[in-house]
RODO-2510 file (C-alpha; in nm, 4 decimals, decimal comma):
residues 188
     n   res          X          Y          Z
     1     x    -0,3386     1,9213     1,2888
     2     x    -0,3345     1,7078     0,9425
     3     x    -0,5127     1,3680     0,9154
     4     x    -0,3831     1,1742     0,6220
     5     x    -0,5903     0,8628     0,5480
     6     x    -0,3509     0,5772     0,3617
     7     x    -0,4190     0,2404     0,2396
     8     x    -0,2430    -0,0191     0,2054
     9     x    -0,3343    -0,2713    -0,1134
    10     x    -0,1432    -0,5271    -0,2465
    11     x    -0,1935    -0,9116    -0,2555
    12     x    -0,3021    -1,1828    -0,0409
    13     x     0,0236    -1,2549     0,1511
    14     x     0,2083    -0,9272     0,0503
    15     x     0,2321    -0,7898     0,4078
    16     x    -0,0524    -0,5420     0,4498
    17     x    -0,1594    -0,6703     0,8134
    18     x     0,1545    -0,7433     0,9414
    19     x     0,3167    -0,3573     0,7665
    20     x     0,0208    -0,1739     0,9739
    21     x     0,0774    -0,3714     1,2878
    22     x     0,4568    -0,2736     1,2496
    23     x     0,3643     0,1206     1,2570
    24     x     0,0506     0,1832     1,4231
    25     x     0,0652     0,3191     1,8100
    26     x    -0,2569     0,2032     1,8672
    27     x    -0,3929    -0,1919     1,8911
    28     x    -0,4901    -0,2789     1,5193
    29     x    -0,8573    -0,3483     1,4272
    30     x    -0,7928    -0,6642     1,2038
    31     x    -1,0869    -0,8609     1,0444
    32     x    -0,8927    -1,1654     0,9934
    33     x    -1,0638    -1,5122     0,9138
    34     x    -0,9610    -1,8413     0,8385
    35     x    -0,7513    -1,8185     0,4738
    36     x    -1,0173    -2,0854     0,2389
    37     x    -0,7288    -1,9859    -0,1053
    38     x    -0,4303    -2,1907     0,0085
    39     x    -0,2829    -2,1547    -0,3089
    40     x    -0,2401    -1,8259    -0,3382
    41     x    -0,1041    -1,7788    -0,0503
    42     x     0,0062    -2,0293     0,2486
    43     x    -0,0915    -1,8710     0,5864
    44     x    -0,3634    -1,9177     0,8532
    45     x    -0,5491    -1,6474     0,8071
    46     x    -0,6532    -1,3763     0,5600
    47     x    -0,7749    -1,0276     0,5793
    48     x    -1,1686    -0,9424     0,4713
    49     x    -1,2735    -0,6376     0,5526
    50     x    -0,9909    -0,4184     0,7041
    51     x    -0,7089    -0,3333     0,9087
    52     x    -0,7105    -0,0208     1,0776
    53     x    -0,4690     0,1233     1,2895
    54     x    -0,3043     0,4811     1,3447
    55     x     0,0483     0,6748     1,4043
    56     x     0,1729     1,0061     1,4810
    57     x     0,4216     1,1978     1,2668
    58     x     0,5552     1,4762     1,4168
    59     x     0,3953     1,6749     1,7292
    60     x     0,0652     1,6454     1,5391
    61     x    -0,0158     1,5117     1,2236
    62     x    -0,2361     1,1760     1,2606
    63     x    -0,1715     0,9128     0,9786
    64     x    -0,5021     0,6782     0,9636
    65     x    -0,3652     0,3643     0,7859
    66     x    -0,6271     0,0756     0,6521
    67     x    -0,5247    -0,2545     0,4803
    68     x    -0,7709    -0,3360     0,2572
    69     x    -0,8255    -0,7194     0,1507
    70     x    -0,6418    -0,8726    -0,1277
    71     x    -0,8298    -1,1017    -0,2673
    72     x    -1,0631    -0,9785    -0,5410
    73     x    -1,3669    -1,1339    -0,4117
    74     x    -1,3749    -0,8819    -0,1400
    75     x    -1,2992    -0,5683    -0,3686
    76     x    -1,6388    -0,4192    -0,2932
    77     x    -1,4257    -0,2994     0,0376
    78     x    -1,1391    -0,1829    -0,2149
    79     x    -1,4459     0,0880    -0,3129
    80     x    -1,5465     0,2060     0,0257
    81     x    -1,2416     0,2524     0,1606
    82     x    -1,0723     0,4593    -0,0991
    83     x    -1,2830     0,7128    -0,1658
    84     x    -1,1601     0,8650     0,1133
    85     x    -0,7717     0,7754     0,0892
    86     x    -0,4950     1,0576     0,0246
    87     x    -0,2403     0,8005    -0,0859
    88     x    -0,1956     0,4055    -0,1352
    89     x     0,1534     0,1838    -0,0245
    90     x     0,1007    -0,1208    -0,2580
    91     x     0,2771    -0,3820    -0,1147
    92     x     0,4148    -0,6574    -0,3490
    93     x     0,5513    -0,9955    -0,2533
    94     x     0,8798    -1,0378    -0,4769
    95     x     0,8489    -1,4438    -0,4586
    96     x     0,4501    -1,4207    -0,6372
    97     x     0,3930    -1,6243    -0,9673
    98     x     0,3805    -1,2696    -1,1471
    99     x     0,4338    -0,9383    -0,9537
   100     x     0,4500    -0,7414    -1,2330
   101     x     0,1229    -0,8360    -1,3512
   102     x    -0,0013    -0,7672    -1,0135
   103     x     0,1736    -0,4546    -0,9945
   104     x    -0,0233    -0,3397    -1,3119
   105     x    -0,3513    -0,4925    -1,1648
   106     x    -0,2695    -0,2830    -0,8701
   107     x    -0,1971     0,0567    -1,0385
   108     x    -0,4945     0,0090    -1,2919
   109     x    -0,7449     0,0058    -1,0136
   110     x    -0,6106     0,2453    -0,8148
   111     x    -0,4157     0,4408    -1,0286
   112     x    -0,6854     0,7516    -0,9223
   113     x    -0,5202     0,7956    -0,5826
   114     x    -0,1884     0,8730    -0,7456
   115     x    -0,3541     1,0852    -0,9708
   116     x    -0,5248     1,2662    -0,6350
   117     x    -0,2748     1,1932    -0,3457
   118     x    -0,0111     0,9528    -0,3899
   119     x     0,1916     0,5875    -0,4671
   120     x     0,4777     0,4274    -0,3005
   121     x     0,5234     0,0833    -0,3850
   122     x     0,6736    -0,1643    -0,1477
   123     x     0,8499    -0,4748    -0,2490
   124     x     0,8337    -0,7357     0,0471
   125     x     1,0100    -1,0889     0,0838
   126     x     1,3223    -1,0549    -0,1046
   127     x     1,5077    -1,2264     0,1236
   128     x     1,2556    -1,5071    -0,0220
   129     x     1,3597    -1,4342    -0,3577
   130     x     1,5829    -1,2087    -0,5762
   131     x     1,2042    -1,1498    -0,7813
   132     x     1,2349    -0,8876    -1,0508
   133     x     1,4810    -0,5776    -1,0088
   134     x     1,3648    -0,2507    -0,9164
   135     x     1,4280    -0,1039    -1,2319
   136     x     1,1620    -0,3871    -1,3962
   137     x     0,8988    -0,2195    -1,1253
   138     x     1,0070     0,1244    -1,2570
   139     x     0,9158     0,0556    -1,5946
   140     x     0,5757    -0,1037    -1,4900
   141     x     0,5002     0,2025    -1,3330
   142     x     0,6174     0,4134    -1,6270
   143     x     0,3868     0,1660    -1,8439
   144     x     0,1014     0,2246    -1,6558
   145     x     0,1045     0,5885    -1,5583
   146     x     0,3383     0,7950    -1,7699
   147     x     0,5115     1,0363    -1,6084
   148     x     0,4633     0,9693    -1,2789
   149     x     0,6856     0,9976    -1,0039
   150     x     0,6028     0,6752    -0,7862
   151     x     0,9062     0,5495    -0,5439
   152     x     1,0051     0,2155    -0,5031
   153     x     1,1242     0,0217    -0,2054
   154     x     1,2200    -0,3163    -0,0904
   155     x     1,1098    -0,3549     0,2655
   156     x     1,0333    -0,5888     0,5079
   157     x     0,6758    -0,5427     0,6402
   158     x     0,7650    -0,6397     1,0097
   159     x     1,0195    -0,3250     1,0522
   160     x     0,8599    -0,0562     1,1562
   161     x     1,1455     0,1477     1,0108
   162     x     1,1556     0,0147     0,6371
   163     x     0,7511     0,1094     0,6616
   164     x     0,8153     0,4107     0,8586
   165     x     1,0781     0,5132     0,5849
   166     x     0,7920     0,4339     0,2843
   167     x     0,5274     0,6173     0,4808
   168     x     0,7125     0,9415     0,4837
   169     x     0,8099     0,9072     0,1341
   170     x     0,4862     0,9033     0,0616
   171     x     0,3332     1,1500     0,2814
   172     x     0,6297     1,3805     0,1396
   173     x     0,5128     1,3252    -0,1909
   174     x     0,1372     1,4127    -0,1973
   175     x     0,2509     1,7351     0,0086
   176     x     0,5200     1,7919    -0,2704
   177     x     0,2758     1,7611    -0,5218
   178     x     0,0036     1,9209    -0,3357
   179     x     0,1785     2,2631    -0,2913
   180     x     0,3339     2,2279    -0,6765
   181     x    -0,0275     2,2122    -0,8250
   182     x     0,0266     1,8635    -0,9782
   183     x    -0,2891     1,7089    -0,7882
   184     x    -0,6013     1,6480    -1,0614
   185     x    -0,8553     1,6146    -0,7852
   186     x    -0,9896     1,7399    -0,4148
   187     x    -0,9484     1,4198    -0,1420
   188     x    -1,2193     1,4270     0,0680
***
């Protein structure tokens, strides 16, 4: 039996919570308080630890998935958690002030999991918004790591099948790279 251990990062508002609720078979262990940045984004509540919650993929192979917060004032979580992560679905909300920059932020602090698992990025609430295109988030990614192979979706976080679809992708791509050599570094 595998265990793959993904998190999912991204921005207050992006999806994270509601992306793990959509694929996990088990009841999600949320740490969600009452959201005190209105302005960044306009919901309820906010993640501040973790989400946690798990799925099956084929007969055997468990996929742990964790949100991680998205605020930067609770990035001392960002370190715990991804020491032990194979791979990373950064989730991006097309209607922010500047997803681009974000995606950047995003790949420049976690840029070592693609370098030792994997990247898919996920681009949530177009429906919103037609944001930038897909080829604009290609050529962030190319900008910040060269040469990488990092797929790009739109998606909508509550359908189990658009995150289902980005989950294998990625999955499929840290075993692709995994058996091809092109992995810099052991995942504990």
């Amino acid at each position: 039996m595998a265990e793959h251990i993904i998190l999912f990062a991204g921005p207050m508002g992006a999806g994270k919570t509601t992306a793990i609720r959509s694929l996990s078979e088990i009841e999600v262990v949320s740490t969600e308080a009452a959201n005190t940045d209105r302005e960044t984004a306009d919901k309820d509540t906010t993640t501040v630890a973790l989400d946690y919650g798990e799925i099956t993929i084929g007969d055997e192979d468990k996929v742990r998935l964790y949100g991680i917060p998205g605020q930067r004032r609770f990035d001392f979580m960002w370190s715990v958690l991804k020491e032990r992560a194979m791979g990373l679905v950064l989730l991006l909300n097309a209607d922010a002030a500047a997803p681009l920059a974000q995606l950047t932020e995003f790949l420049e602090e976690f840029g070592d999991l693609h370098r030792t698992g994997g990247v898919v990025v996920g681009i949530t609430r177009t429906d919103v918004t037609a944001g930038p295109s897909l080829a604009d988030y290609a050529r962030t990614i190319e900008a910040a790591l060269p040469g990488s192979l990092v797929p790009v979706f739109t998606v909508d976080a509550r359908s189990g099948a658009h995150m289902r679809t980005c989950l294998l992708s990625l999955i499929a791509n840290i075993e692709m790279r995994s058996l091809s050599g092109a992995l810099t570094g052991q995942v504990a």
